[in-house]
N, C-alpha and C positions, 0 to 999 in steps of 0.2 A: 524610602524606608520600608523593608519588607516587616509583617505582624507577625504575632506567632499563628494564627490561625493560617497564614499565607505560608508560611514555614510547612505548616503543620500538611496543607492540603497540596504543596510542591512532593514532599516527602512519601501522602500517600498514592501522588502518582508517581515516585518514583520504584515503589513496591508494587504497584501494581504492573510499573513494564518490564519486570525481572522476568521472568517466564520465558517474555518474547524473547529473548537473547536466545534463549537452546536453539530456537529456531533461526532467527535473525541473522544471525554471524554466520552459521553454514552457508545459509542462503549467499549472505555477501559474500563469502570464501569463491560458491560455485558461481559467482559472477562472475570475479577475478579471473577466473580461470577459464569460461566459456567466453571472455570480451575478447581478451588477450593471444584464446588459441583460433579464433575468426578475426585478428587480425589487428586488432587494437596496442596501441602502446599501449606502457604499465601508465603511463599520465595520464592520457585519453582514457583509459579505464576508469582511472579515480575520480575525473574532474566529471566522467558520467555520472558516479554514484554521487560525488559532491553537489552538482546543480537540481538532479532530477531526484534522486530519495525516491524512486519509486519502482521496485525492483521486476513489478509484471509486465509494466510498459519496457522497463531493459533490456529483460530474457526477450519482449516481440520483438525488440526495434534489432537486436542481434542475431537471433534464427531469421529472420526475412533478409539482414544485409549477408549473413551466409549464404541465404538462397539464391543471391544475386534479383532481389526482387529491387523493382525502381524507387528511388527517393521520395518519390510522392507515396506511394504505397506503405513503404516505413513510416513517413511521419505521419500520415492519416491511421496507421493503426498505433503508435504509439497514444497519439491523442485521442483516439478512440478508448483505446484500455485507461488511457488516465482522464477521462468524461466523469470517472465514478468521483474523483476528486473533487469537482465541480457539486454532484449530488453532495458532498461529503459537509462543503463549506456553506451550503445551504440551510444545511441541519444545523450546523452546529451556529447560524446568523441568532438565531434566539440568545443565544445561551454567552456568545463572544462578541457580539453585534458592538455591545455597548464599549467595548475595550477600545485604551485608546490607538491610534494609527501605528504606529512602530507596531505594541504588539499585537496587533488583528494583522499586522504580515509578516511578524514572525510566527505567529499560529499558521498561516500561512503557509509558512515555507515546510515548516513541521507535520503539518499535515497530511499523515499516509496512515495504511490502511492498519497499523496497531495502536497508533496517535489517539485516531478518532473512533477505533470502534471501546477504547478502555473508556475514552474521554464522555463519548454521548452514551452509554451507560449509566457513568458516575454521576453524567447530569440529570439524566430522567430518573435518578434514587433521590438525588438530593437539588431538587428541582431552586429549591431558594437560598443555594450558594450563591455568596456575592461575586460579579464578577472575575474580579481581582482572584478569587481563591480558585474558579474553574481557571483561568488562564493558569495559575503557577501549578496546576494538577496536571494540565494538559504539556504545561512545559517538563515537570517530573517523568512523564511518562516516554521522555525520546532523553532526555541527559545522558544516560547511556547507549541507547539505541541508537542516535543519530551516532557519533562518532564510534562507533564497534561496526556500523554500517561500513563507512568510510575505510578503516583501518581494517575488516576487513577484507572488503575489498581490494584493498595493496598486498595483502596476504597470498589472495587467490593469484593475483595477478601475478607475483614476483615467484610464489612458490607451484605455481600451478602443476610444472612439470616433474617436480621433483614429489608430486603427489601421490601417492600408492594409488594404484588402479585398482584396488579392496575398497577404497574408501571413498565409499555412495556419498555424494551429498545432492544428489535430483530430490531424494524423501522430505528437504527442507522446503519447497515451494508448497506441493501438495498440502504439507500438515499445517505450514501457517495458514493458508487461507481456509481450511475446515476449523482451526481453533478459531479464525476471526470471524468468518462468515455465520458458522454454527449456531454462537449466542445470537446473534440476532436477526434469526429467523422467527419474527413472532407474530406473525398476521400472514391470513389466506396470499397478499399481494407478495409479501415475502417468500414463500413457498411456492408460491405460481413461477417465480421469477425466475429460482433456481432451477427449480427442473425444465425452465423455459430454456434455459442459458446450457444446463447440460448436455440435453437432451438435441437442440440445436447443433453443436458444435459438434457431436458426433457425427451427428446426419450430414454437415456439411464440411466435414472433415477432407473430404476430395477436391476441393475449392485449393486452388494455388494459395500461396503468400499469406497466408494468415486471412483470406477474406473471409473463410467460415464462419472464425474465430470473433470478427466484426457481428457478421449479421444477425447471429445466436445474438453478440451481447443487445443489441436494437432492439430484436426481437424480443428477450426478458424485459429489457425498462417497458418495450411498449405494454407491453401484458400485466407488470406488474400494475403500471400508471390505469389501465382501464379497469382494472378489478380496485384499485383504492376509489377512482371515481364513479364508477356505478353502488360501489357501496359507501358514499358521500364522505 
């Protein structure tokens, strides 16, 4: 039996992941269409965006298998770009710890990088929400996102070619991750980390297959992790 306060706190994570759609759909559209024209069926495409929900790991694991770079190389950077995941379900162990098994892995499944950065937010504002009401906020926040994900993605994928070559949709990866990233820049180890990661990837931009793109991101956790422990 859902409450009204569990109503009430599904609801305002479902207003708070409206936003992310402007961006989010593009995004899935220009998957559809980058999986599909490197070589993916229209089902291979979907059943990507279906299991994985995680569209930065997608775009590596697809620019590397165009590259013809080795299968060990794809999956070590795909799971390196989704490592942040891991950080992700760490944070939010306080806040979802207590939930019971089904939903701590359908939080789980849901969890990507609009999911949780609306989610651990709304919890460090309202620290002594009862579980139950974080989970149905966290689940508000993808009820649309998750399947507009999916669908479109079959967009991208079936309509790809009949897509006007006027119509940018690269601008969608860029602007989600500055509107995600952005807010929660709020400590020295946070801002070390970024410019650790950007500033990195540049410089080792000449590295084959995405390896740069790996050692930057190492490089920012480690930096980040030694400025949060020397300052306790």
């Amino acid at each position: 039996m859902v409450s009204t306060t569990e109503n009430s706190s599904f609801r305002a994570g479902f207003l708070a992941g409206l936003p992310f759609l402007l961006i989010g759909v593009p995004f899935a559209i220009l998957f559809g269409v980058v999986a599909t024209e490197a070589g993916l069926s229209i089902s291979e495409t979907v059943s990507f965006s279906l299991v994985v929900i995680a569209g930065a790991s997608q775009f590596t694991a697809i620019q590397l298998m165009t590259e013809s770079a080795p299968v060990w190389i794809v999956l070590v950077a795909a799971l390196a770009v989704n490592l942040r995941m891991a950080m992700y379900s760490a944070s939010l162990q306080p806040h979802l710890g207590g939930a019971s098994f089904p939903q701590r892995a359908f939080a789980a499944y849901i969890n990507v990088d609009a999911s949780y950065a609306l989610g651990i937010q709304k919890f460090e504002d309202v620290p002594n929400w009862p579980v139950r009401d974080k989970f149905f906020f966290f689940c508000g926040t993808m009820v649309l996102m998750f399947p507009l994900w999916v669908i479109g993605t079959w967009v991208g994928a079936v309509t790809g070619d009949a897509l006007p070559d006027q119509l940018e949709l690269d601008f969608a990866m860029p602007i989600m991750f500055l509107a995600l990233v952005a807010p929660m820049v709020k400590s020295l180890a946070h801002l070390a980390a970024a410019i650790t990661s950007v500033t990195g990837a540049l410089l080792l931009a000449f590295l084959p297959s995405g390896i740069g793109l790996l050692l930057a991101g190492f490089a920012a956790m480690a930096v980040g992790a030694e400025i949060e422990r020397r300052r306790g």
